[in-house]
DOPADO-612652 format. One record per residue (C-alpha): residue number from 0; residue in one letter; x, y, z. Coordinates in steps of 0.05 Angstrom, whole numbers, plus 5000, padded with zeros to 4 digits. Layout:
// residues N
site num=NUM	residu=A	c1=X	c2=Y	c3=Z
...
END
This chain:
// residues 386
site num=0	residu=X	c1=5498	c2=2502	c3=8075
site num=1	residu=X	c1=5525	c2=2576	c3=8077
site num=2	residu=X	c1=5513	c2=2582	c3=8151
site num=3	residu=X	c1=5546	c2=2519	c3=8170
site num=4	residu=X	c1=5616	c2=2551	c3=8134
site num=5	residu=X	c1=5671	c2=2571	c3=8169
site num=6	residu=X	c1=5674	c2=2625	c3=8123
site num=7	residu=X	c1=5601	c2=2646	c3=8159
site num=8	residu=X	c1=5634	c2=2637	c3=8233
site num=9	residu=X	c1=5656	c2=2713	c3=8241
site num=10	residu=X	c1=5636	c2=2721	c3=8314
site num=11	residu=X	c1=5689	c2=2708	c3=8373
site num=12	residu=X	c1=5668	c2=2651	c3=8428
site num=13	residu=X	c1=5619	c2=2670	c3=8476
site num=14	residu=X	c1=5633	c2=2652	c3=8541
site num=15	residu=X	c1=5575	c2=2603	c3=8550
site num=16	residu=X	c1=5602	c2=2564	c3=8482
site num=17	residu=X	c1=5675	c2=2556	c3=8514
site num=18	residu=X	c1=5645	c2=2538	c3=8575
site num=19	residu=X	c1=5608	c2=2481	c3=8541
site num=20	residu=X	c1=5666	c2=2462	c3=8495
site num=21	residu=X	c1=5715	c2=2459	c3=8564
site num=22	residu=X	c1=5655	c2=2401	c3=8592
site num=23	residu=X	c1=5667	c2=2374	c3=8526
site num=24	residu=X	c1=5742	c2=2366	c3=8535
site num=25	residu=X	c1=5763	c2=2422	c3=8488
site num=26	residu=X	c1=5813	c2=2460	c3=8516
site num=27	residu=X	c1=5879	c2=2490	c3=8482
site num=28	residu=X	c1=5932	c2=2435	c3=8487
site num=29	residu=X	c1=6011	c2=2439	c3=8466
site num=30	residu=X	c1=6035	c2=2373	c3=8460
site num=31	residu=X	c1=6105	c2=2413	c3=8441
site num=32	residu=X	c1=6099	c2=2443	c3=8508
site num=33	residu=X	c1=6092	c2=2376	c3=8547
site num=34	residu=X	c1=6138	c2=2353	c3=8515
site num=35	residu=X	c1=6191	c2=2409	c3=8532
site num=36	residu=X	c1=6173	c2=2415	c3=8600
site num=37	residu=X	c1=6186	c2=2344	c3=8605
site num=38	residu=X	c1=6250	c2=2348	c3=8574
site num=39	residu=X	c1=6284	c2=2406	c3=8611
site num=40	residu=X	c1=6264	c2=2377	c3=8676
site num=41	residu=X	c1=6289	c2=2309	c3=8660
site num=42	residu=X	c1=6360	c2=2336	c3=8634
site num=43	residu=X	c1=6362	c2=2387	c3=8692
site num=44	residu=X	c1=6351	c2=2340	c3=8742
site num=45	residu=X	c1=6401	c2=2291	c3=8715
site num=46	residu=X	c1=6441	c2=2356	c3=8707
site num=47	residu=X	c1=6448	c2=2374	c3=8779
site num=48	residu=X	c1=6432	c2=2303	c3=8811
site num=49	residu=X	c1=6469	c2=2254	c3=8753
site num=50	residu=X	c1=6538	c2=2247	c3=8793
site num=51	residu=X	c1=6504	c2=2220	c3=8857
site num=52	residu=X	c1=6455	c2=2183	c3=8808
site num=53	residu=X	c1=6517	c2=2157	c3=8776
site num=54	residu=X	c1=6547	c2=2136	c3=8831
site num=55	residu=X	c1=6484	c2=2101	c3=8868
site num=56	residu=X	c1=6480	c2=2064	c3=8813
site num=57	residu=X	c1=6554	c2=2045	c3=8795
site num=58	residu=X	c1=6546	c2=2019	c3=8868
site num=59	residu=X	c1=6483	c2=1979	c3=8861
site num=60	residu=X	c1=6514	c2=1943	c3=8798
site num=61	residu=X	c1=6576	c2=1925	c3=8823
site num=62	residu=X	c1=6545	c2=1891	c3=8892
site num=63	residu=X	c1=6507	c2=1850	c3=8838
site num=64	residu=X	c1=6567	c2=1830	c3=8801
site num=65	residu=X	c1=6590	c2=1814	c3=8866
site num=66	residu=X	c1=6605	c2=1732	c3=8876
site num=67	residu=X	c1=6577	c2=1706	c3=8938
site num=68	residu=X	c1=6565	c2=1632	c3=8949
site num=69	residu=X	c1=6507	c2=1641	c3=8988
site num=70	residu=X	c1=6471	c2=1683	c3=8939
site num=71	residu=X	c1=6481	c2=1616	c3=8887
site num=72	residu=X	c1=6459	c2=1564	c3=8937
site num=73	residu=X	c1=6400	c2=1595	c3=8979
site num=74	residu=X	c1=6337	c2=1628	c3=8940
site num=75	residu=X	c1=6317	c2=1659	c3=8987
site num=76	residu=X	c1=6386	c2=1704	c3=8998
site num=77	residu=X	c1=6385	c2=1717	c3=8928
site num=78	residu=X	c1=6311	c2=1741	c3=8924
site num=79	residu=X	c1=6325	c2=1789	c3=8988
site num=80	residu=X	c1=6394	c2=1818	c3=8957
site num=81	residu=X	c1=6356	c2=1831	c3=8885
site num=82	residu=X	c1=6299	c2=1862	c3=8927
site num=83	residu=X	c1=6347	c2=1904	c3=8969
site num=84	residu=X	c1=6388	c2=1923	c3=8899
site num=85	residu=X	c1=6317	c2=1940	c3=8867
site num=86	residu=X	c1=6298	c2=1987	c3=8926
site num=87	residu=X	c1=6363	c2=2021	c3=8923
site num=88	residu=X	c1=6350	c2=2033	c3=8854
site num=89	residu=X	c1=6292	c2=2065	c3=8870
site num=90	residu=X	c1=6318	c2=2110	c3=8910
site num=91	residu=X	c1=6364	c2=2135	c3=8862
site num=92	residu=X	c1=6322	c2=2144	c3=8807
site num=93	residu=X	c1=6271	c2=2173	c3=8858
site num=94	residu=X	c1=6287	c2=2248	c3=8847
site num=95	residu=X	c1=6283	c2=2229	c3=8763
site num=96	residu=X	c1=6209	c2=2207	c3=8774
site num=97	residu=X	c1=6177	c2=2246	c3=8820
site num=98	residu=X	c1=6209	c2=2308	c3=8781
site num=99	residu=X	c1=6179	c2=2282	c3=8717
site num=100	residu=X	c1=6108	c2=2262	c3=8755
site num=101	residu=X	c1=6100	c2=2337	c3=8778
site num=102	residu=X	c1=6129	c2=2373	c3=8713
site num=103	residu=X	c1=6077	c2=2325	c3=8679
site num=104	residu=X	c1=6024	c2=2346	c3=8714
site num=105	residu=X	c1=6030	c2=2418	c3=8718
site num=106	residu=X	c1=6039	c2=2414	c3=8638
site num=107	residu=X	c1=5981	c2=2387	c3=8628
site num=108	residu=X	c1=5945	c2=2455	c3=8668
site num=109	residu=X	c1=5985	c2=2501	c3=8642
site num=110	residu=X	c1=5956	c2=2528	c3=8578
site num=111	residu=X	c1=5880	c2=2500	c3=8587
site num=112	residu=X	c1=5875	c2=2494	c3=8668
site num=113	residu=X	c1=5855	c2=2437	c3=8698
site num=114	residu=X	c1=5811	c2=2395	c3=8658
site num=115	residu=X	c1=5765	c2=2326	c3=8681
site num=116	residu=X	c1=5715	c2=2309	c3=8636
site num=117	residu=X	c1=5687	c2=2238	c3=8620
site num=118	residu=X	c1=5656	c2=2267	c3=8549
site num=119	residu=X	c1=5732	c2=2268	c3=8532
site num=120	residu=X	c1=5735	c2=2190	c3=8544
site num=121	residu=X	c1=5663	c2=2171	c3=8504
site num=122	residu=X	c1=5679	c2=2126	c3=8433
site num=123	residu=X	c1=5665	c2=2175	c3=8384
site num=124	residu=X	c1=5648	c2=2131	c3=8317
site num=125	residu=X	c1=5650	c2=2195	c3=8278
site num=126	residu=X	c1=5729	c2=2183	c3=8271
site num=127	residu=X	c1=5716	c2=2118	c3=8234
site num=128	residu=X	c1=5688	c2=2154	c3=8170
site num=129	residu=X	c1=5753	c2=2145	c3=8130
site num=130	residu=X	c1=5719	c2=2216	c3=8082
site num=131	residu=X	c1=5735	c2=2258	c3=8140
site num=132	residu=X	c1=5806	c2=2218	c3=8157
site num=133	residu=X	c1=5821	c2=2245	c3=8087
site num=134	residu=X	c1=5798	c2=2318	c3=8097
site num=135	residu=X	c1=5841	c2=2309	c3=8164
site num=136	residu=X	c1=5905	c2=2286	c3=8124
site num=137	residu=X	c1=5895	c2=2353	c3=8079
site num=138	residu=X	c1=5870	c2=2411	c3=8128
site num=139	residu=X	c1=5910	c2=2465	c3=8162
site num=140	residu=X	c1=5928	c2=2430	c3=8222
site num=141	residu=X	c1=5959	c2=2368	c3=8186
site num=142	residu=X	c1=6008	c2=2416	c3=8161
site num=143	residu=X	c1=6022	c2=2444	c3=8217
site num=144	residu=X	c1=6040	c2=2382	c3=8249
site num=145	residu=X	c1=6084	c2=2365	c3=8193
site num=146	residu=X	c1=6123	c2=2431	c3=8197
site num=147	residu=X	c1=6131	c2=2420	c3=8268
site num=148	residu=X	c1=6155	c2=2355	c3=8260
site num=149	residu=X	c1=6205	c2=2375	c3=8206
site num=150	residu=X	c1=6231	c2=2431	c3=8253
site num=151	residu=X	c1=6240	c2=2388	c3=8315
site num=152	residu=X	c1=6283	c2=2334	c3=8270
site num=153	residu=X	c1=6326	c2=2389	c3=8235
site num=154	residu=X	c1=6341	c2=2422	c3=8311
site num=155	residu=X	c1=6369	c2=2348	c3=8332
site num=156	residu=X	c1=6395	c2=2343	c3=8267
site num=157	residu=X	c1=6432	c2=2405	c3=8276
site num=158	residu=X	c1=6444	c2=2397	c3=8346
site num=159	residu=X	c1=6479	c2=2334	c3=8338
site num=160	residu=X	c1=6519	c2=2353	c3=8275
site num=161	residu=X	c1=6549	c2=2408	c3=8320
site num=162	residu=X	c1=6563	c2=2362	c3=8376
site num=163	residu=X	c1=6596	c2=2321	c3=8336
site num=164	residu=X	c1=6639	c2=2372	c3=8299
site num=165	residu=X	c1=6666	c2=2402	c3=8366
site num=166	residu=X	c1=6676	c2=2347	c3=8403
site num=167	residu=X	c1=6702	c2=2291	c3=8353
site num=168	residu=X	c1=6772	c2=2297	c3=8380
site num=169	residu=X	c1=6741	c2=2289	c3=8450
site num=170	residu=X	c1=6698	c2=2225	c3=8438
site num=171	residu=X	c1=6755	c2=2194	c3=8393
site num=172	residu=X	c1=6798	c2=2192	c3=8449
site num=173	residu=X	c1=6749	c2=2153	c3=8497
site num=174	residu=X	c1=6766	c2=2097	c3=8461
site num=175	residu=X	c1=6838	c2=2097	c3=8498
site num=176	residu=X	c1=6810	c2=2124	c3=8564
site num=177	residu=X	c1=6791	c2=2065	c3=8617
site num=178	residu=X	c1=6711	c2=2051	c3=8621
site num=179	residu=X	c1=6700	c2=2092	c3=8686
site num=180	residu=X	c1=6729	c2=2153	c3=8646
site num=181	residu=X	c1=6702	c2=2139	c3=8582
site num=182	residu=X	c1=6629	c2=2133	c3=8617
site num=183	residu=X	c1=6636	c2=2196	c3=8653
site num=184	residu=X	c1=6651	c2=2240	c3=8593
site num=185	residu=X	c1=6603	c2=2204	c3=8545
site num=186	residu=X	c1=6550	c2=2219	c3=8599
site num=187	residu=X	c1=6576	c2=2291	c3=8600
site num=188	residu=X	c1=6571	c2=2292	c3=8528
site num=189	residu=X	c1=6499	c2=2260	c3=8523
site num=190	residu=X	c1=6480	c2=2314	c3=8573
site num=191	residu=X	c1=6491	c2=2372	c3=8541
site num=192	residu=X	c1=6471	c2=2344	c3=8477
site num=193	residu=X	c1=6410	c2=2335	c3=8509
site num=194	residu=X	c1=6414	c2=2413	c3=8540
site num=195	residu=X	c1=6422	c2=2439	c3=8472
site num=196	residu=X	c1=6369	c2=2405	c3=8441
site num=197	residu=X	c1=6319	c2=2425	c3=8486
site num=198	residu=X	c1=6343	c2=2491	c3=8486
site num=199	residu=X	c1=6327	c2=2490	c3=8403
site num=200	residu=X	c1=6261	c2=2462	c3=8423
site num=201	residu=X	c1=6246	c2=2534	c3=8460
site num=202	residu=X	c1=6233	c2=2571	c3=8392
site num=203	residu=X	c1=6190	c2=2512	c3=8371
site num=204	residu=X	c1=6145	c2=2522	c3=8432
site num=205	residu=X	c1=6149	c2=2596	c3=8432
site num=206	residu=X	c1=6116	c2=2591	c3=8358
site num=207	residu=X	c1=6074	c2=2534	c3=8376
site num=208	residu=X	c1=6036	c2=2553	c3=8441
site num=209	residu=X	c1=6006	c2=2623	c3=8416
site num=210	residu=X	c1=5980	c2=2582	c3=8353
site num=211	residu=X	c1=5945	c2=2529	c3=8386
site num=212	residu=X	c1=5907	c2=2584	c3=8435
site num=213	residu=X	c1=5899	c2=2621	c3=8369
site num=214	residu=X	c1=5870	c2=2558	c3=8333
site num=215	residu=X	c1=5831	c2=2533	c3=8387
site num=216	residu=X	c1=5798	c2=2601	c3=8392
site num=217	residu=X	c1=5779	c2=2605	c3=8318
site num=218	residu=X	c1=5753	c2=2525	c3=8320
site num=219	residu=X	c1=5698	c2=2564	c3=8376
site num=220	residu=X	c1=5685	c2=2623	c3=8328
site num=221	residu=X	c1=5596	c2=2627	c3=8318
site num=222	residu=X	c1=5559	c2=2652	c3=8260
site num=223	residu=X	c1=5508	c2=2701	c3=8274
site num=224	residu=X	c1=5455	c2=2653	c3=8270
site num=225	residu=X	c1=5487	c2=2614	c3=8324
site num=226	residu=X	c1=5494	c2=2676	c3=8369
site num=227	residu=X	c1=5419	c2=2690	c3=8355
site num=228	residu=X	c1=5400	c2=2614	c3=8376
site num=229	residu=X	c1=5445	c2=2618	c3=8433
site num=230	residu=X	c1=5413	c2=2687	c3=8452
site num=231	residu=X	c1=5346	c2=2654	c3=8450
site num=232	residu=X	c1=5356	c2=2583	c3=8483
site num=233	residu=X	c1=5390	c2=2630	c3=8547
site num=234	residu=X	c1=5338	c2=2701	c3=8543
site num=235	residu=X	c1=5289	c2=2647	c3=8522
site num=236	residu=X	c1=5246	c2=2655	c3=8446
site num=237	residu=X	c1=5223	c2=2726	c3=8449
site num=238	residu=X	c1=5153	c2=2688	c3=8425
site num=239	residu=X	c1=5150	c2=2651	c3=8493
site num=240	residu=X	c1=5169	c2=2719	c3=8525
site num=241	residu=X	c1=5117	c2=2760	c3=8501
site num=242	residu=X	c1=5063	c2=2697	c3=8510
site num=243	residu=X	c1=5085	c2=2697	c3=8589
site num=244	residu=X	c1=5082	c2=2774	c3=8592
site num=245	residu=X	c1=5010	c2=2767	c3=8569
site num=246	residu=X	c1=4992	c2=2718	c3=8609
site num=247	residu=X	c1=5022	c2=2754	c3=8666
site num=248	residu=X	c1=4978	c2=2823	c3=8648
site num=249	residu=X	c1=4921	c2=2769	c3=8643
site num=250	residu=X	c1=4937	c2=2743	c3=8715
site num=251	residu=X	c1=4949	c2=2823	c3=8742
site num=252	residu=X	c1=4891	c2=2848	c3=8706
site num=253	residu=X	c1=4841	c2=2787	c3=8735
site num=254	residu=X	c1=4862	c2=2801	c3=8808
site num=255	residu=X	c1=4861	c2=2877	c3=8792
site num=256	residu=X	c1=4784	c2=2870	c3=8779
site num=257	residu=X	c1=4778	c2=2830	c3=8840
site num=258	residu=X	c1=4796	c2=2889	c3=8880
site num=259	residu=X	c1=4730	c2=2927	c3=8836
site num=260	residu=X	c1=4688	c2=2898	c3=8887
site num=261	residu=X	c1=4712	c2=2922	c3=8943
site num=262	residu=X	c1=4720	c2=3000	c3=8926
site num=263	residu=X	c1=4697	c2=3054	c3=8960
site num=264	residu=X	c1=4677	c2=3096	c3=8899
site num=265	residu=X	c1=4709	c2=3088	c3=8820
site num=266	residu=X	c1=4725	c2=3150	c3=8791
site num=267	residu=X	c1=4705	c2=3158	c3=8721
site num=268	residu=X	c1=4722	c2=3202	c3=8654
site num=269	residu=X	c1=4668	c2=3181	c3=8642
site num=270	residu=X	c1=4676	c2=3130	c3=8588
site num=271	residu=X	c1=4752	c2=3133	c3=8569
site num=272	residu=X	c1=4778	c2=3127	c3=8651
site num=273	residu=X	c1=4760	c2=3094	c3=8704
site num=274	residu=X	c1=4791	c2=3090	c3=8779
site num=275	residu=X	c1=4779	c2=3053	c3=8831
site num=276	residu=X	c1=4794	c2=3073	c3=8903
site num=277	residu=X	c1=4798	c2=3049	c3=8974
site num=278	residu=X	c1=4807	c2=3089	c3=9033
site num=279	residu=X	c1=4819	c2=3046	c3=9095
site num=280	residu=X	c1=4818	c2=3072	c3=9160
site num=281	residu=X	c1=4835	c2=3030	c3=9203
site num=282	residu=X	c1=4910	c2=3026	c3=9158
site num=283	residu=X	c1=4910	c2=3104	c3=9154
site num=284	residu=X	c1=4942	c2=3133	c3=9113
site num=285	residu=X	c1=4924	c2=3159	c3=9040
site num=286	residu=X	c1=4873	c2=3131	c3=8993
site num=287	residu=X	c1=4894	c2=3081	c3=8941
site num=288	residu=X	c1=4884	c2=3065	c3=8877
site num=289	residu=X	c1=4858	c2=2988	c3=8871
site num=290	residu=X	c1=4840	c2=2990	c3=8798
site num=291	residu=X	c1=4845	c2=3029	c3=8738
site num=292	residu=X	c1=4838	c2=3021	c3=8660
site num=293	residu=X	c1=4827	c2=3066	c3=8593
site num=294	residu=X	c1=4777	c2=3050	c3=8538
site num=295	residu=X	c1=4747	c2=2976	c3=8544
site num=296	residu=X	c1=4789	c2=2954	c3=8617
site num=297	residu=X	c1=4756	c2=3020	c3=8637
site num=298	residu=X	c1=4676	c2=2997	c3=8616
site num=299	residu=X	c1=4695	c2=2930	c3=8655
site num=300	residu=X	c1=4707	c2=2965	c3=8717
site num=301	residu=X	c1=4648	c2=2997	c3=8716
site num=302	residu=X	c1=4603	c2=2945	c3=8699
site num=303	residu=X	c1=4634	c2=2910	c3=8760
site num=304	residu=X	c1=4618	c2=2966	c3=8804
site num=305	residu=X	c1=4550	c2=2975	c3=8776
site num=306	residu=X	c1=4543	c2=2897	c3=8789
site num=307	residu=X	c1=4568	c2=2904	c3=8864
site num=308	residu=X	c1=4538	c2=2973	c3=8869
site num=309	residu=X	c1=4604	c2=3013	c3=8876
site num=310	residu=X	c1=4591	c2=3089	c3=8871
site num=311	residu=X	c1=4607	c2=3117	c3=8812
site num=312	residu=X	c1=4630	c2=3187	c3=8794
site num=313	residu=X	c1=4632	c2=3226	c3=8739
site num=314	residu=X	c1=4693	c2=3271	c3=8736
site num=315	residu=X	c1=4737	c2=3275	c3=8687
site num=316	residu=X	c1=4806	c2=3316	c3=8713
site num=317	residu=X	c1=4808	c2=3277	c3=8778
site num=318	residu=X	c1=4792	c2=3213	c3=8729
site num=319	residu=X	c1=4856	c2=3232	c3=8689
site num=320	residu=X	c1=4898	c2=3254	c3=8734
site num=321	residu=X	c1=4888	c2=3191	c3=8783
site num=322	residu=X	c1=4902	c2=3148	c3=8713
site num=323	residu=X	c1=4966	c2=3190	c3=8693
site num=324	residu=X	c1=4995	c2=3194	c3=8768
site num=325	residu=X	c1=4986	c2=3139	c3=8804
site num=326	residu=X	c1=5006	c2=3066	c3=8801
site num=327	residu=X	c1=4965	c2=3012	c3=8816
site num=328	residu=X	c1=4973	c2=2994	c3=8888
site num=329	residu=X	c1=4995	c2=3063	c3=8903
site num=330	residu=X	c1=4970	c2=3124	c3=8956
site num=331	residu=X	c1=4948	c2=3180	c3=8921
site num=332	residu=X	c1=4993	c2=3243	c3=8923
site num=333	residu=X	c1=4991	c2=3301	c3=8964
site num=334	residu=X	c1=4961	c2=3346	c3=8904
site num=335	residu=X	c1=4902	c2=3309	c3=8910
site num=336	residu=X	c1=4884	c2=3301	c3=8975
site num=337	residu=X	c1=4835	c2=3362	c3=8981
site num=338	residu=X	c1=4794	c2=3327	c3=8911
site num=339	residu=X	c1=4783	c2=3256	c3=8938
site num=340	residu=X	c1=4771	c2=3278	c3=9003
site num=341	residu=X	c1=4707	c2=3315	c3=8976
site num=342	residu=X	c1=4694	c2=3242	c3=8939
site num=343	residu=X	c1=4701	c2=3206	c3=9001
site num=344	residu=X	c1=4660	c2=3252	c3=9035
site num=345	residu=X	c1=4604	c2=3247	c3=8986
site num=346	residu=X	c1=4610	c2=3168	c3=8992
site num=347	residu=X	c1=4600	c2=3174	c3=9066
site num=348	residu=X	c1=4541	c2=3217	c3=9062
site num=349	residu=X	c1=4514	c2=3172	c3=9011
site num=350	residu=X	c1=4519	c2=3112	c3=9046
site num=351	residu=X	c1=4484	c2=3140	c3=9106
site num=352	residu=X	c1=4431	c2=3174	c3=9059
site num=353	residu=X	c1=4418	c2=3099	c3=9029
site num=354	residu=X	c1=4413	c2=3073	c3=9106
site num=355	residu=X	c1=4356	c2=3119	c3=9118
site num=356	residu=X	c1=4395	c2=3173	c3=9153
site num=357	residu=X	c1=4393	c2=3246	c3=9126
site num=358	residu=X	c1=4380	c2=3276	c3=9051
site num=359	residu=X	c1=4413	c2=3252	c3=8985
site num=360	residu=X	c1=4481	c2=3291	c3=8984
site num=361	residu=X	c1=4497	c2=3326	c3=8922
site num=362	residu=X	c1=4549	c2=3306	c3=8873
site num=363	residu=X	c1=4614	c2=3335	c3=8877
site num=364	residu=X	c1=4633	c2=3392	c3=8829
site num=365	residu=X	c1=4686	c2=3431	c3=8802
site num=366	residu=X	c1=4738	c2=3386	c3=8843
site num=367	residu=X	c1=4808	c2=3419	c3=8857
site num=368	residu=X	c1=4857	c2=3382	c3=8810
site num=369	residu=X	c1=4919	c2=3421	c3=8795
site num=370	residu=X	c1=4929	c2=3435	c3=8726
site num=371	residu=X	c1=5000	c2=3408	c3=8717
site num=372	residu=X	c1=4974	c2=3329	c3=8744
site num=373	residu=X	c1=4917	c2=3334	c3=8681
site num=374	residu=X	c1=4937	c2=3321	c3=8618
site num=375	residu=X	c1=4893	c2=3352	c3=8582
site num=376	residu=X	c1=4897	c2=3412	c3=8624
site num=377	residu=X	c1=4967	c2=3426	c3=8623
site num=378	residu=X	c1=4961	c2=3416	c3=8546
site num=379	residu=X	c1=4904	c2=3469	c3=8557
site num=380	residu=X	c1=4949	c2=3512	c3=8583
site num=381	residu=X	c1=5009	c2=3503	c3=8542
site num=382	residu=X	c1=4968	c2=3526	c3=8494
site num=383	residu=X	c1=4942	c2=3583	c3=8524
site num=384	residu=X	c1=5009	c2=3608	c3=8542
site num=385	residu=X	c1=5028	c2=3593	c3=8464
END
């Protein structure tokens, strides 16, 4: 398919995809720079510690060449002088192996950090199908092997053709020198050999490092429908969002009408608003708004409150501006203090009137709402000022 294309796969890595692809065991690996590292610290080790080395070992072999007629009749000497030549060795070659251990190890970090992952171990069968063998022996990265390899035989090729060239005389004449001599400077010789080459290997590394980042990198690359389905499985399907938003406003608007109930008084438009307050005084402080809904949420709050006999009051600025100003949950502001006071008041007296205890109060009128907290009276005057 088109989207499965590399061609499609325009969009860099995002970090959650490299992330997953690092648990997966793909990192950016340089088997040219292992393999470098390696070298220069094996030849500069033998570099600096090769004479001691040398000697150690010119030791150890000539003890064993040594005759001793106890070593041929008793077992048991010869086992604890081959043991005791086998340690020595050891120690000599000590400084070789530890400084190969170490430079192995830190390759291995060095361009893709430390890595353990058991994904990297699991048998994948996949690598059987001999199709995709063949699409391997033909893609970019086969060539780039094979260019590589090409360039690291034509530096030792080179390498060695100068060696040789400058120091024929030199090696010509170890054939008259005595073996001591003739081993030092053919060591000497194989050394620098050795420096040389991996000095040629440098470019080869230089050239090789950047590409595998660079490849690795565009192996990650996403198409745009993977960035969406990535997007989705980690924001979550914007389906599944909205459905848990609504179920949320379900949950908020159920326990919202459970506050209905228990409302002093529920302000109304009086069909389009409707407010519910609750003024407790024992808490103090400023009124608050319990409830409130436009249109059909509005007609359910006040069938509740005619169901639990909640007063109800027509009036349509404080209605709007107690919709437009205040959050659920909320105190009333300041600006409207001196309105719902005059409702609360006329709840009071209500309530005492329904007891049996004085005349039926009137209903409030004309209530002091500022202009600029109604809507539809600061359109008013907007206009009016038009």
């Amino acid at each position: 398919m088109a989207e499965d294309s590399d061609l499609e796969k325009t969009e860099p890595a995002s970090p959650r995809r490299l992330e997953k692809a690092r648990e997966e065991g793909q990192v950016a690996r340089s088997r040219e720079l292992n393999t470098f590292l390696l070298l220069a610290a094996g030849v500069a080790t033998l570099w600096f510690t090769g004479a001691q080395m040398y000697y150690s070992l010119t030791g150890i072999l000539r003890t064993g060449l040594w005759f001793d007629l106890r070593v041929g009749r008793d077992t048991s000497i010869m086992l604890s002088v081959a043991a005791g030549s086998a340690m020595q060795a050891l120690k000599a070659l000590l400084p070789l192996f530890v400084m190969l251990v170490v430079t192995a190890l830190l390759a291995s970090v060095l361009l893709g950090g430390f890595l353990l992952s058991s994904k990297a171990l699991e048998p994948k069968f996949e690598r059987l199908n001999p199709l995709k063998g063949v699409k391997r022996m033909f893609s970019a990265q086969t060539l780039v092997e094979l260019i590589k390899t090409l360039a690291k035989a034509s530096v030792i090729g080179v390498v060695a053709v100068l060696v040789i060239r400058h120091y024929l005389d030199q090696m010509t004449s170890l054939m008259h020198a005595s073996p001591s001599e003739a081993l030092t400077s053919g060591m000497g010789l194989v050394a620098l050999c050795c420096a040389l080459i991996v000095a040629g290997l440098f470019l080869i590394v230089a050239i090789d490092a950047p590409w595998q980042i660079f490849s690795h990198y565009k192996k990650m690359r996403m198409s745009r429908e993977d960035v969406k389905q990535e997007n989705k499985e980690s924001d979550g399907d914007p389906h599944v969002k909205g459905r848990i938003r609504q179920q949320q406003r379900a949950m908020a608007r159920r326990r919202m009408m459970a506050e209905v109930p228990k409302a002093d008084v529920v302000v109304t438009n009086p069909t389009h608003y409707a407010v519910a307050l609750v003024y407790d005084e024992k808490r103090g402080g400023a009124p608050r708004v319990v409830a409130k809904g436009a249109s059909l949420l509005a007609a359910r709050i006040r069938g509740i409150a005619e169901e639990h006999r909640v007063p109800l009051l027509s009036a349509p600025p404080l209605a709007r501006a107690l919709y437009h100003n205040v959050e659920l949950g909320r105190e009333i502001p300041a600006a409207l203090y001196s309105a719902v006071a005059e409702v609360l008041a006329w709840v009071f007296q209500l309530r005492s009137w329904k007891a049996g205890a004085g005349a039926e109060p009137r209903r409030p009128q004309d209530l002091p709402v500022p202009a600029e907290l109604d809507p539809q009276g600061a359109k008013g005057i907007a206009t009016h000022a038009s």
